[in-house]
N, C-alpha and C positions, 0 to 999 in steps of 0.2 A: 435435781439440784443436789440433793442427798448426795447420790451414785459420784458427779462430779466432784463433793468435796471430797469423797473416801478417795477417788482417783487421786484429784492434788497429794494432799495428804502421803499417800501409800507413794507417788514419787515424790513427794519432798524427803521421807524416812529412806527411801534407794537411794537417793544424792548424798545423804549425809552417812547412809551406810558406804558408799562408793568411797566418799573422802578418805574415810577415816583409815578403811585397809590400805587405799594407797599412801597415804601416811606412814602407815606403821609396818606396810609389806615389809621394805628391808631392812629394818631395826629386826622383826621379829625372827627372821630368817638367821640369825644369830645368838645363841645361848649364850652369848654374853653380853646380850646389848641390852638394857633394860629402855623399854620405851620414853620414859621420863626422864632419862640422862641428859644431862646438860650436853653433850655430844653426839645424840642421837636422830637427830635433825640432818647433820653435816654427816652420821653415816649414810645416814639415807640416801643422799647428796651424791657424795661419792662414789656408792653403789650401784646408783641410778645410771653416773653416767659415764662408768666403767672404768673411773679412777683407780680404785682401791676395790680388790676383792678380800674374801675370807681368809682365815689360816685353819689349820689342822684342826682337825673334831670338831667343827659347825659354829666355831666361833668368830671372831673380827679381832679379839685381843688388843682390845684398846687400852690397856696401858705397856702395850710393849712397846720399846721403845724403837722409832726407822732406824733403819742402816740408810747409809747410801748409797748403793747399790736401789731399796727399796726408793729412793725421793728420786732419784733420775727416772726408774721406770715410769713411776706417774708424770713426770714431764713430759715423757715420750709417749705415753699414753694420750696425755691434753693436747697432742701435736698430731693425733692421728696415727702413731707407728709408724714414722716413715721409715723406708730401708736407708740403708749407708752404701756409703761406694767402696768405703776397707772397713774392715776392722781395728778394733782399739791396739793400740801399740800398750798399752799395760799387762805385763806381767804374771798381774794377779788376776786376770777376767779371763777364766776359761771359754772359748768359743762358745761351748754349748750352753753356759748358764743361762738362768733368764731373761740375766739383764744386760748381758754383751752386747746387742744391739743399741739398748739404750746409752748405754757408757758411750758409746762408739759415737752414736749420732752426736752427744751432748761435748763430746771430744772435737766433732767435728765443726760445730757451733761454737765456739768457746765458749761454754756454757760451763766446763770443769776443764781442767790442767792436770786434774789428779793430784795427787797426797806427795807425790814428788815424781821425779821424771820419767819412770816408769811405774809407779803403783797407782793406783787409783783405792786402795782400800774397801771393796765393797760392801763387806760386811760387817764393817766399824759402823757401831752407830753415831746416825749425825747430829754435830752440837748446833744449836740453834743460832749460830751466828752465821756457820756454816749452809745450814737451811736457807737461812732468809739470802743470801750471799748466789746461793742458786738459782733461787725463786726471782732474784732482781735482774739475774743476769738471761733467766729467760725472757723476762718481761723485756727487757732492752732487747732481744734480741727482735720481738714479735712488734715493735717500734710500740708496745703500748707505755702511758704515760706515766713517766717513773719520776714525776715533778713532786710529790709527796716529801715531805720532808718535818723533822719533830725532832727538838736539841732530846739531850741526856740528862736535861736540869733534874736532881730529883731522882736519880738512879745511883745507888750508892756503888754499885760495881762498873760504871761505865766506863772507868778505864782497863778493864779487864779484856774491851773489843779489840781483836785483831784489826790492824791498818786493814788488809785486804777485808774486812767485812764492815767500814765506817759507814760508806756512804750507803750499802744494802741495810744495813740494822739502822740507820736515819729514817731510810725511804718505810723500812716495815713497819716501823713502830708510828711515822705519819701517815700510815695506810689503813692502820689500826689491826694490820694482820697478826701483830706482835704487839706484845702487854707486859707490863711488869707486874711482878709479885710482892708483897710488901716493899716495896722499892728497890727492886732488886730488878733485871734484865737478865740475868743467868746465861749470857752468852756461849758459855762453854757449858752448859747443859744439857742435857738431852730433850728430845722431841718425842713425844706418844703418838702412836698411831692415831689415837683422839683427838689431841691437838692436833696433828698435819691434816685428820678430816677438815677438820674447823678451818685449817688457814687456808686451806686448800678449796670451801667452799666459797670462803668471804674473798679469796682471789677469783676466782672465776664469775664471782654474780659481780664485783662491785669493780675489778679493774683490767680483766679480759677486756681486750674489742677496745679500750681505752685508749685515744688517738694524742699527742704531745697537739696543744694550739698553734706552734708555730709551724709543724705538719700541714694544717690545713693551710698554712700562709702561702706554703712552696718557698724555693730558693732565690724568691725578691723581697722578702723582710726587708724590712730598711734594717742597714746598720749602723753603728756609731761611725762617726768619722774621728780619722786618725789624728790627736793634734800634735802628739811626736813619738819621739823610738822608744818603743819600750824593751829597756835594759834591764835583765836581773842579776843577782850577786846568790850565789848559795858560797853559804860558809861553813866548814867543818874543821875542826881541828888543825886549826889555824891557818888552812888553807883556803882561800876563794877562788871558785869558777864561773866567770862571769858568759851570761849570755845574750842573744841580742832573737827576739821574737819576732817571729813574722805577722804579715798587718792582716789575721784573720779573730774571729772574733771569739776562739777556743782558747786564743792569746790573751787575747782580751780580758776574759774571764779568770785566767788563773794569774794577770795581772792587778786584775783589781782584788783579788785575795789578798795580795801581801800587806806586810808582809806575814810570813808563819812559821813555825814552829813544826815543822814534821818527822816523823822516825821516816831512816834510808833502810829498804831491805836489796838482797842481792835475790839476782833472777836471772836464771839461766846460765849460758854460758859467756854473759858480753852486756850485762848491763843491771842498773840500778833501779830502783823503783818505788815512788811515795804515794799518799794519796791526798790531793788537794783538798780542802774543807769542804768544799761542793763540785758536783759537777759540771764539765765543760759541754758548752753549746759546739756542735762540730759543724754546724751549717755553712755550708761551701770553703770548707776545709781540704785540703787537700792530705792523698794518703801520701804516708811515710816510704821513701822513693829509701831501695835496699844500698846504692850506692852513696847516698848521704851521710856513710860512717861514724866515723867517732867524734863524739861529742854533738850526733845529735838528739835533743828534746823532745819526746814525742809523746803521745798522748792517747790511750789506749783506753776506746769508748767501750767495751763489750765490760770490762771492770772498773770502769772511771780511775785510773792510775796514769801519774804520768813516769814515763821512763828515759832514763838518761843511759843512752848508747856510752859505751868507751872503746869498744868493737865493732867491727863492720855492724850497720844499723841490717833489722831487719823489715821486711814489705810484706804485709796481714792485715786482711782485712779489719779493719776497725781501728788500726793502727795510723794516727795524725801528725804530722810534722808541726811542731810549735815554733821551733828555733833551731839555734846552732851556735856551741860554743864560741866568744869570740877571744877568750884568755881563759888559761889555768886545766884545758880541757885535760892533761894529764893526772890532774889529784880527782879526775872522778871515780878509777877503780878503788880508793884508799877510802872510796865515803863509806860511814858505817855512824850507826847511831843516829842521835838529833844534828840534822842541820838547820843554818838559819835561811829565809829564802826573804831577801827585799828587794825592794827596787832600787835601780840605781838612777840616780835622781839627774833631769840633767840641767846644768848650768844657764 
């Protein structure tokens, strides 16, 4: 009975000896990671599962701050390293750096566009609007659920967010991946390797694998039925461009927004582009057909933006047909600034 208890015993103290090193195995493996860090949990994390490695002289260098160059590799890393079919059209990404593949893939996903039309910037560090701005556009891409959503009530800098990162800095902060600091959002701040352990870990345990509900529905949802045309009016600087929406429910959605108030940026070489207050449902939406031209609507899931053709339209995946101007389509190269977007009501 003795012999027995000493037995239990001596494996119960091996089981809680077993824990404890793999607990602390890859914190310890770093002279800079101190086991109690509020962060050292999430290196362990990373480390574990081949996200994020070390830097020079044996340490993890958790307050240095990512590049992005560094955030796309660990995307590409959470994807398994797939290879690319070309290479990045950027400039600044030497073939052989680390992360040329990465950029490349993430280029190839619209996951980034890059810093402009041919740089990608890799070793600028990333601001955390930017971060979260990546992180959603992976997530969309892996169709996990990016329904999360938390106003800016109570963030003294919230107008500080870039249009193109609204709707990813809503979904991050209602994912809880993203926190503010005495009430602050720090959008254009920087990200520590600490932090992105951290967001990096609470994305993969709590919204990886994360399926949208109307996914499991398939493409018989029921949907609203139509009770008439829905016409919108965007106005700018005294000019209005009226348009007339098609009867799908991406229409729908950024119909029953109005009306709003949104900043116009220019985008590329042939069109304009805003980003509705929420995002559109694309469910049996049809893609944006390249001969459709000027003046038309369309709605570009991979960023939740909608964009207003004034040039030959283009055909890209993710890219939705909403509408088509039916007056004024020539005042849409002159938009610039806040325009108004309502409906136009009918009789």
């Amino acid at each position: 009975m003795k012999k027995n208890l000493f037995y239990s015993f001596g494996l119960f103290l091996i089981m809680i000896i077993s824990f404890s090193i793999v607990n602390t195995a890859f914190a310890d493996q770093y002279n800079d990671v101190e086991t109690d860090a509020w962060y050292a949990d999430a290196v362990n994390y990373v480390t574990e599962n081949n996200l994020m490695t070390g830097t020079d002289g044996g340490g993890f260098s958790p307050d240095i701050p990512v590049t992005r160059g560094m955030m796309v590799t660990v995307l590409h890393r959470m994807e398994d390293m797939p290879t690319v079919s070309v290479n990045s059209s950027f400039s600044d990404v030497p073939e052989n750096s680390y992360y040329a593949v990465a950029i490349a893939w993430a280029a190839e996903n619209n996951i980034t566009s890059g810093t402009s039309t041919d740089k990608f910037s890799p070793d600028d560090q990333i601001s955390r609007e930017q971060f979260a701005a990546l992180l959603y556009r992976y997530a969309y891409m892996k169709k996990y659920d990016v329904s999360a959503y938390a106003g800016f009530d109570g963030f003294s800098d919230a107008d500080q967010i870039s249009p193109f990162a609204q709707n990813a800095m809503h979904w991050a902060v209602g994912s809880k991946l993203l926190g503010g600091s005495n009430g602050s959002l720090s959008p254009k701040g920087v990200t520590t390797r600490a932090q992105a352990s951290e967001i990096f870990m609470r994305f993969m345990q709590n919204i990886s694998g994360e399926v949208p509900a109307e996914e499991s529905q398939g493409d018989e949802a029921a949907q609203p039925a139509m009770e008439e045309e829905m016409n919108i009016r965007i106005t700018a600087n005294g000019n209005t461009i009226d348009f007339r929406l098609n009867e799908i429910q991406a229409a729908r959605d950024l119909y029953a927004q109005l009306p709003l108030t949104v900043a116009v940026e220019n985008y590329g070489r042939n069109e304009k582009i805003f980003y509705p207050s929420q995002k559109l449902n694309t469910i049996n939406a049809t893609l944006a057909d390249a001969q459709s031209g000027s003046g038309t609507l369309a709605y570009y899931s991979p960023w939740g933006n909608v964009v207003i053709f004034y040039g030959s339209s283009d055909s890209a995946s993710g890219l939705y047909e909403l509408g088509h101007a039916i007056s004024g389509s020539e005042h849409i190269e002159s938009l610039s600034g806040e325009i108004q977007i309502e409906k136009i009501e009918t009789q």
